[in-house]
C-alpha positions as CSV (number, residue, x, y, z in Angstrom):
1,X,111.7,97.0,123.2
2,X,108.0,97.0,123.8
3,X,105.7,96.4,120.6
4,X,104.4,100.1,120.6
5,X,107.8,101.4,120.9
6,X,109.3,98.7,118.5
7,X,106.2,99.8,115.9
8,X,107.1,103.6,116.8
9,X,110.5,103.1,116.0
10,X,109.4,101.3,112.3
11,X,106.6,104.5,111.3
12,X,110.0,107.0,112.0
13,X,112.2,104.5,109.9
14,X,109.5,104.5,107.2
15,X,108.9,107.5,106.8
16,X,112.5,109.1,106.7
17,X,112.4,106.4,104.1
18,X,109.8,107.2,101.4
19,X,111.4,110.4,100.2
20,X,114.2,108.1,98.9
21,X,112.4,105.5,97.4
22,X,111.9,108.1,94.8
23,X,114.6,107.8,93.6
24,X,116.3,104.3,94.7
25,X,113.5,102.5,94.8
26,X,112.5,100.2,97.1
27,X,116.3,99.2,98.4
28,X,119.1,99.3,100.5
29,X,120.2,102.0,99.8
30,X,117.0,104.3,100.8
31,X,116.7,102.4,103.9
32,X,119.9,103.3,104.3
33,X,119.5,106.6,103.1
34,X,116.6,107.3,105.3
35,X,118.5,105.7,108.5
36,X,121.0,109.0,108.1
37,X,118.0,111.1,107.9
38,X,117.5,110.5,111.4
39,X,120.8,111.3,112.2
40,X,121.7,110.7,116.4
41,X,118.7,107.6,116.4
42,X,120.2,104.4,116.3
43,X,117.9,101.8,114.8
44,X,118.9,98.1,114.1
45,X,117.4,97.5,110.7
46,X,117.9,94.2,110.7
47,X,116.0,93.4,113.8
48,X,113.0,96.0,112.8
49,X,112.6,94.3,109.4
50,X,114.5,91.0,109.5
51,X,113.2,89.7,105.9
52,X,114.6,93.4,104.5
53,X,112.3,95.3,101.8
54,X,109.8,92.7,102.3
55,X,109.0,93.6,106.0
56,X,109.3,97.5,105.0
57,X,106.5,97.3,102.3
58,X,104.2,95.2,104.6
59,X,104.3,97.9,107.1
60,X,104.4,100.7,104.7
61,X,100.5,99.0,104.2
62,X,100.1,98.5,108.1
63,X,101.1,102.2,108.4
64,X,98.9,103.3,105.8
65,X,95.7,101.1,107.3
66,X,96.5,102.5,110.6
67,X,96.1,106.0,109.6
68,X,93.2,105.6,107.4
69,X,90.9,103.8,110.4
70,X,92.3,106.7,112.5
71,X,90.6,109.2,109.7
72,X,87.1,107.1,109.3
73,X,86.7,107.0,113.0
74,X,86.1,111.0,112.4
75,X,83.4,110.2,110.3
76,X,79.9,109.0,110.8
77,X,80.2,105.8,108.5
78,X,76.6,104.3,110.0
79,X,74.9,107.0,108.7
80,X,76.1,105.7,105.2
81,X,75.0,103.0,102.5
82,X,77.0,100.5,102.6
83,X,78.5,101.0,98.9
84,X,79.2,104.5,100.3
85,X,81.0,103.5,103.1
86,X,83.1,101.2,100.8
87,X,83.7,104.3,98.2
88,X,84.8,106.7,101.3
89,X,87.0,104.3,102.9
90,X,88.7,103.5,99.6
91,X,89.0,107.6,98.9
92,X,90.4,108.4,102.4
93,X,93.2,105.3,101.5
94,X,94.1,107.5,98.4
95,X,94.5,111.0,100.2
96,X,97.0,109.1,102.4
97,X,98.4,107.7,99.8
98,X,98.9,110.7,97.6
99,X,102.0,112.3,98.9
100,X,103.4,109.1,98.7
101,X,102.1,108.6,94.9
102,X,105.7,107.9,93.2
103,X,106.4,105.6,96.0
104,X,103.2,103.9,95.8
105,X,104.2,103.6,91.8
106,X,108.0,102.5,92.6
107,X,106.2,99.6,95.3
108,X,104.2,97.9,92.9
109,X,107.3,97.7,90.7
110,X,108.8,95.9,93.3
111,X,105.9,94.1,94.2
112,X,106.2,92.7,90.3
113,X,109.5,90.9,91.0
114,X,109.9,87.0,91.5
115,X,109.1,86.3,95.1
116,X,107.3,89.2,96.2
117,X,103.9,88.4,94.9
118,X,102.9,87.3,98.5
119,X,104.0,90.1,99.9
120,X,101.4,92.2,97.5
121,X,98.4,89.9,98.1
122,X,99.5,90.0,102.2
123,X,99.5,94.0,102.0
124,X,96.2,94.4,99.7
125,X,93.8,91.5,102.3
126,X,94.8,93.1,105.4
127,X,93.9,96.6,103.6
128,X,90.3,94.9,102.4
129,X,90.0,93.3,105.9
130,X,90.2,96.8,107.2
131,X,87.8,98.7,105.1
132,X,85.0,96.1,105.6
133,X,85.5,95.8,109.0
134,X,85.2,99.1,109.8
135,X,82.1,99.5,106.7
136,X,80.3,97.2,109.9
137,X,81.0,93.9,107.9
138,X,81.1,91.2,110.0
139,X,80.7,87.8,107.7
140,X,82.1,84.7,108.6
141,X,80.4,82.9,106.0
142,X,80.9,82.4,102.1
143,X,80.2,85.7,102.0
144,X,83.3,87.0,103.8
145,X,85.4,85.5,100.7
146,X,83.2,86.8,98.2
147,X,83.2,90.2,99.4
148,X,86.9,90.4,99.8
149,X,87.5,89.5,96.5
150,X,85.2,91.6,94.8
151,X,86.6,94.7,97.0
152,X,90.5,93.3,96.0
153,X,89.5,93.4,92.1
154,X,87.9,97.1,92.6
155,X,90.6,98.4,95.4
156,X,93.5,97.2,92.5
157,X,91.8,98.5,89.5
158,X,91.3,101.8,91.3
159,X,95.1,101.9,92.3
160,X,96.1,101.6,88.7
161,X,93.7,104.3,87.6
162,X,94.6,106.7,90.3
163,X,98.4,106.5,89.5
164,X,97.8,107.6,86.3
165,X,95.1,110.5,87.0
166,X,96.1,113.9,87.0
167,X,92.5,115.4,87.1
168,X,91.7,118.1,89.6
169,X,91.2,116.7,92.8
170,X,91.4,113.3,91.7
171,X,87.6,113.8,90.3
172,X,88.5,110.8,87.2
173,X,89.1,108.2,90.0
174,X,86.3,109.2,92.0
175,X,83.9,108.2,89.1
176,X,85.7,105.4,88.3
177,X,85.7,103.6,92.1
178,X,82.0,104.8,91.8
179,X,81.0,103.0,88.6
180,X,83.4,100.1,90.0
181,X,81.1,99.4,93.0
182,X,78.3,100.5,91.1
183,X,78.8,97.5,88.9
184,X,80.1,95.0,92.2
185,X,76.7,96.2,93.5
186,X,75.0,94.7,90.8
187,X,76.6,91.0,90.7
188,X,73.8,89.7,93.5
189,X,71.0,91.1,91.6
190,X,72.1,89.4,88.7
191,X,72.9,86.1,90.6
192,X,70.0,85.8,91.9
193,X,68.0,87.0,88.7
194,X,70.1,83.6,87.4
195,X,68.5,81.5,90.2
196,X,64.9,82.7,89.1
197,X,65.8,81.6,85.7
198,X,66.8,78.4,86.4
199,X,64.0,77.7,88.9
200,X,62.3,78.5,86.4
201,X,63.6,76.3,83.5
202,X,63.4,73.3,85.8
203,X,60.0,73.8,86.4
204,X,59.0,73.8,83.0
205,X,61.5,70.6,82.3
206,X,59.8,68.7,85.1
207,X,56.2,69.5,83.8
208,X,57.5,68.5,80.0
209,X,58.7,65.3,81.4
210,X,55.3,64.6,83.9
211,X,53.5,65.7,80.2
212,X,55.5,63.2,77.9
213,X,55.0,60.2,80.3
């Protein structure tokens, strides 16, 4: 089976899926479940996802990433601040996410057990690599760490607050991802605002000392 077919075959096995994982969680018995759905197609499960519920959730993630850089290459992201193009990227994620939403609460439960805390980190950094590659981001430097970390700690936080939002039009998690970066933005200014200080305070040390001798 080539790749595109073998990742065809995976979205379709996915998807009849989710509806199940409702219900059963993320197990054997919605992949199974979901398998029936598509009645006459014969999938080998085992070969598609060899490590099980593991291999599932990672493409659930690779599915999701897929179809959101489908959606922002619709939109005219250069034309945005960067901090915009971080907040749109993130909202697009969630509108994918949302018919998914009990899945997406049942997946993080799984995500939880012994084992599988890999899996999440795996799932969340290609997600981050995603939205700041296609933001224009394009660091190789210290900075490439730093900015994927910061984006995990807002991208999670969000998740958590959207999951439990039942505003209109998610409008509670839109303020919240915007006060989030709003306050990400902010860490360089106040790095380098600590720089100045201490520039500053060893100045001052090095006259004292040139005074006192």
């Amino acid at each position: 089976m080539s790749a595109n077919k073998n990742n065809e075959a995976k979205d379709r096995l996915l998807l009849a899926m989710l509806p199940h994982v409702v219900f059963d969680g993320w197990s054997q018995e919605s992949l199974a479940a979901g398998r029936c759905d598509l009645e006459q197609e014969t999938l080998d499960t085992a070969l598609l996802f060899p490590r099980g519920m593991k291999d599932i959730a990672v493409h659930f993630g690779d599915y999701i990433d897929r179809e959101m850089a489908a959606e922002l290459a619709k939109i005219d992201l250069d034309e945005m601040p960067i901090r915009e193009r971080i907040s749109t990227s993130v909202l697009v994620r969630l509108r994918l996410l949302s018919p998914h939403k009990e899945a997406i609460r049942r997946l993080l439960s799984f995500l939880t057990l012994p084992g599988n805390h890999p899996v999440g980190l795996q799932i969340t950094m290609k997600t981050i690599d995603v939205i700041w590659y296609t933001a224009g981001d394009t660091a190789v430097d210290f900075n490439y760490y730093t900015k994927r970390g910061l984006l995990a700690s807002v991208y999670g936080l969000t998740i958590l607050y959207w999951l439990s939002d039942t505003s209109q039009d998610y409008s509670k998690t839109n303020l919240f991802l915007a006060q989030r970066i709003n306050d990400v933005m902010q860490i360089p200014k106040l790095r380098g605002k600590i720089v100045k200080h201490i520039q500053r305070l060893s100045s001052s040390l090095n006259l004292f000392k040139r005074s006192a001798f």
